[in-house]
C-alpha positions in Angstrom: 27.1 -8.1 19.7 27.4 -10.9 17.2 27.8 -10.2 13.6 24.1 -11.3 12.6 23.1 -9.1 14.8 25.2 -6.3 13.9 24.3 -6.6 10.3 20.7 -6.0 11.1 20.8 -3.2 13.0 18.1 -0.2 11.8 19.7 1.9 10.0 22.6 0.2 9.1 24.0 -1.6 5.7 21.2 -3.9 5.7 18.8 -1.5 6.0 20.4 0.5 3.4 20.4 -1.9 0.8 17.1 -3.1 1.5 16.0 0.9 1.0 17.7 0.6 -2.7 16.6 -2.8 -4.0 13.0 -1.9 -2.7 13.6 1.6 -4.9 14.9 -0.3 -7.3 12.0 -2.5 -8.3 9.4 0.1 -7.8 11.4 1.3 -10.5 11.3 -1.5 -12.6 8.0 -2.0 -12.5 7.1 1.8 -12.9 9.7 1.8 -16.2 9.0 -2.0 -17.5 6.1 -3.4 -15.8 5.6 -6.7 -14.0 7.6 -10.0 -15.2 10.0 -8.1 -17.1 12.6 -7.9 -15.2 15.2 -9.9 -13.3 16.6 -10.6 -10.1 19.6 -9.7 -11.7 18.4 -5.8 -13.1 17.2 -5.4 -9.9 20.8 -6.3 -8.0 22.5 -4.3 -10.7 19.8 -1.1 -10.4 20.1 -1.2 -6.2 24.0 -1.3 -6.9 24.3 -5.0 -5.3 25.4 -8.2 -5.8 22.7 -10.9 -6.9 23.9 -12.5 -4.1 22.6 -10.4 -2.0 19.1 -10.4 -3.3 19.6 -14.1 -3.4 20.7 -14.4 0.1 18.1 -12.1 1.7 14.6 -13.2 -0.5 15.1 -16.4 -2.3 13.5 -15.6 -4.9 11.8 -12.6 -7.5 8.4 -13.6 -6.3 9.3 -13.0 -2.5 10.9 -9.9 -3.3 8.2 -8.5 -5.0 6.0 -9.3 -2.2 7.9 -7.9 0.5 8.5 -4.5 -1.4 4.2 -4.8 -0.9 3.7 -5.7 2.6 6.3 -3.2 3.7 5.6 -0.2 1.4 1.5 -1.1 2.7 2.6 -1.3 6.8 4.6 2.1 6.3 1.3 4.2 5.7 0.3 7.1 8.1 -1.1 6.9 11.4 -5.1 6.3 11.5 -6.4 9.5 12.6 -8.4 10.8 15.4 -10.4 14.1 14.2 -13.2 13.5 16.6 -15.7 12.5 13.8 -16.1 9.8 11.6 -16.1 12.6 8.6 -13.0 13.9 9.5 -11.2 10.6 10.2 -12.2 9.8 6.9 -11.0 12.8 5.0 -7.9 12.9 6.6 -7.4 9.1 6.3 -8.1 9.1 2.5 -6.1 12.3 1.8 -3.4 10.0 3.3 -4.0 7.1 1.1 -4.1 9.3 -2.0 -0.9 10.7 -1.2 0.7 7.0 -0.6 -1.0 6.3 -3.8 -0.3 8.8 -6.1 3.4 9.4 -4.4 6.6 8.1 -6.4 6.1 4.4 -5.6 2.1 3.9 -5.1 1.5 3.2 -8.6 4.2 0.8 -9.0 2.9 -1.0 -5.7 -0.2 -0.9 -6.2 0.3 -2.7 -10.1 2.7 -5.3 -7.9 -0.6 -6.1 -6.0 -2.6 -6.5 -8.7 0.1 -8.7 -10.8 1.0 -10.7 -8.2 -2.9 -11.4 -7.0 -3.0 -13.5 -9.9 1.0 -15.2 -9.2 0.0 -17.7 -7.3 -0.2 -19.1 -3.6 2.6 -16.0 -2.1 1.0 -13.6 -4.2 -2.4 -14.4 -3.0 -1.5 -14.1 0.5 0.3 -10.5 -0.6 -2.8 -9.6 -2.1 -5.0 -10.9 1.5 -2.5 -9.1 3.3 -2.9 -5.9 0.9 -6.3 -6.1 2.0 -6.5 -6.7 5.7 -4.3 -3.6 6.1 -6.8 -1.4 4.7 -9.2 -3.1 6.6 -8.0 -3.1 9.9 -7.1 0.4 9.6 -11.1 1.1 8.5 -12.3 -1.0 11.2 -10.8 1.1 13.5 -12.0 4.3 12.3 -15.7 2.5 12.3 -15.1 1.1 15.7 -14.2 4.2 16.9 -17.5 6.0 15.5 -19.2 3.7 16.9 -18.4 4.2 20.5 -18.9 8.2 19.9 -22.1 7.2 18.6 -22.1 7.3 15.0 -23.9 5.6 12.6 -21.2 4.3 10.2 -21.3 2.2 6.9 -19.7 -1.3 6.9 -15.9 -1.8 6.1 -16.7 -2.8 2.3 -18.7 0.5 1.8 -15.5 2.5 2.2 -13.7 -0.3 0.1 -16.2 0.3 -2.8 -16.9 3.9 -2.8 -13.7 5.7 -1.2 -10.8 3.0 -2.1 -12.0 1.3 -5.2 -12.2 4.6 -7.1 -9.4 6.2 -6.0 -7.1 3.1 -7.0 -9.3 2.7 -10.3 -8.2 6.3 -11.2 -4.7 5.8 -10.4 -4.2 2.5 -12.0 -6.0 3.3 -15.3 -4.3 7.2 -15.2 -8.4 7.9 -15.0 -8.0 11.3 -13.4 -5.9 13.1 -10.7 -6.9 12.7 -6.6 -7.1 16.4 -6.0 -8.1 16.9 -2.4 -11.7 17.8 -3.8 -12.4 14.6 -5.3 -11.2 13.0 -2.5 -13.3 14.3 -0.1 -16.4 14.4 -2.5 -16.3 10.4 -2.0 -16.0 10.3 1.6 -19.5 13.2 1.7 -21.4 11.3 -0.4 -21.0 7.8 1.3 -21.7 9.5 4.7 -24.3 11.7 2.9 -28.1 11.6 4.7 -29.4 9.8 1.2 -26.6 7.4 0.3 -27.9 4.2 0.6 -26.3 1.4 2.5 -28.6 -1.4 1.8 
C-alpha cells in the first residue's frame, strides 16, 4: 500500500480531518454567517494547518461546496412503506430532521449564499437540487408502478420542501412531526389541485 493510498483510507487521518473542517465551517457559518470567515478560522477551528485546507480544496469557495454536496448525499435512505403517503411522511420526517439537525441550517444558508457565488456555486446549488429530485422521482416512480396517481416532482418541491426550508431558514416555525405530515395530506389530499 502506497502512502497516497494509505492516507485516504475511510476512517483514517484524512477522514478525520475532513470530519472537523466540515464541523468546522458549519460552525462558522451557523456563528458568523457566509463570507465572513477565512480559510485560515476554518484551519484554526478544525485544529489544522492552512495547509491542509489548502492542499485538499484549493480554495474557500470549493470548500464550502463540498461541505454541501456531501452533508446533501449523506441523507437517509428513500423509503419503501408500500404507499406513496407513507413514503412521503417518512421521507420528509427524514428531511426535517437533516434540516433542522445541528448542521442543516448552516447548510442549507451555504446553498443559498453560494447559489448566488458564481459558476461552482451554481453547480452546488443544481447539484442541491437534483438530489432532492432524484430521491422524489423515485418515490413517484415507485407509486406509479403500484398504481398510484402521484403529483409531479415540483409539486413536492413547492408544497412539502419549499415550506419546510422557508421555516427553517427564516426561524418561521418549528417542523414538529404534525406539520410535517399536514403538508404531505394535503398535497395527496382528494381536492388539492395539481393543475
Amino acid at each position: 500500500m502506497t502512502e497516497r493510498q494509505r492516507a485516504r483510507r475511510p476512517g483514517g487521518r484524512s477522514a478525520r480531518v475532513r470530519a472537523a473542517v466540515h464541523r468546522a465551517v458549519t460552525d462558522l457559518v451557523t456563528e458568523r454567517g457566509y463570507g465572513a470567515f477565512t480559510v485560515g478560522d476554518v484551519a484554526a477551528r478544525a485544529g489544522v494547518a492552512d495547509t491542509s485546507v489548502y492542499r485538499r480544496w484549493g480554495t474557500l469557495e470549493s470548500l464550502l461546496i463540498d461541505v454541501v454536496i456531501t452533508r446533501l448525499t449523506a441523507g437517509s435512505p428513500i423509503p419503501d412503506t408500500g404507499t406513496l403517503k407513507g413514503d412521503l411522511r417518512s421521507w420528509a420526517a427524514n428531511v426535517a430532521r437533516d434540516i433542522t439537525g445541528d448542521e442543516g441550517p448552516a447548510v442549507l444558508r451555504l446553498v443559498v449564499a453560494l447559489s448566488g457565488a458564481g459558476e461552482a456555486g451554481t453547480q452546488a446549488r443544481d447539484r442541491f437540487l437534483d438530489t432532492r429530485a432524484r430521491q422524489l422521482q423515485e418515490m413517484l416512480d415507485r407509486a406509479r408502478e403500484r398504481g398510484e396517481d402521484p403529483p409531479d416532482v415540483l409539486d413536492l418541491v413547492d408544497h412539502i420542501l419549499a415550506p419546510m426550508y422557508v421555516r427553517v431558514l427564516f426561524g418561521a416555525g418549528p417542523l414538529s412531526p404534525a406539520y410535517v405530515d399536514t403538508l404531505v395530506d394535503r398535497l395527496l389530499s382528494p381536492s388539492a389541485d395539481r393543475a
